[in-house]
C-alpha positions, 0 to 999 in steps of 0.5 A: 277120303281121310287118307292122305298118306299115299306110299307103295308099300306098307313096310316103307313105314311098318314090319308086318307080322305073322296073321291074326285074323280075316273077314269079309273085307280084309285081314290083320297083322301084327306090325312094328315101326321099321327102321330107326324109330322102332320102339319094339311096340306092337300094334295092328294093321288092318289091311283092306283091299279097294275092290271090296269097297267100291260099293257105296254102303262099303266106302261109306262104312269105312269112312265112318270107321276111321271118323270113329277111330280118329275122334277115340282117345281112351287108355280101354280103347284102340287108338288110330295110328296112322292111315295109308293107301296105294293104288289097291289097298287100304292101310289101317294101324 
């Protein structure tokens, strides 16, 4: 999978913020770097819990949203962040 980044909790690396939506597969937040490297930038944060994804079309789905997201680089698109996971959930910003 493209997730090499492996932490125990998101807010080791990010704020998270009040809701701004859900779906089938998970929800997302508003978000901000944590602590000194903090610009006040907002970005989001797609949270996407591992047991929705167990299924091949769902894994495959995933993968083919981050391949897609990695490769975009335009100023009227969003732009991929960074990737987290732990042991139950997917971290997208």
């Amino acid at each position: 999978m493209l997730v090499k980044n492996k932490v125990t909790s998101i807010e080791e690396n990010f704020t998270k913020g009040k809701l701004l939506g859900e779906g089938s597969f998970g929800k997302v937040y508003i978000c901000k770097h944590a602590g000194a490297h903090s610009d006040g930038t907002e970005y989001a944060l797609k949270e996407l819990e591992k047991d929705a994804h167990n299924s091949g079309w769902a894994a495959h789905f995933l993968k083919n949203e981050l391949v897609i997201m990695k490769s975009l680089s335009h100023p009227n698109c969003v732009s991929l962040v960074d990737i987290f996971q732990n042991e139950r959930t997917y971290f997208i910003v």
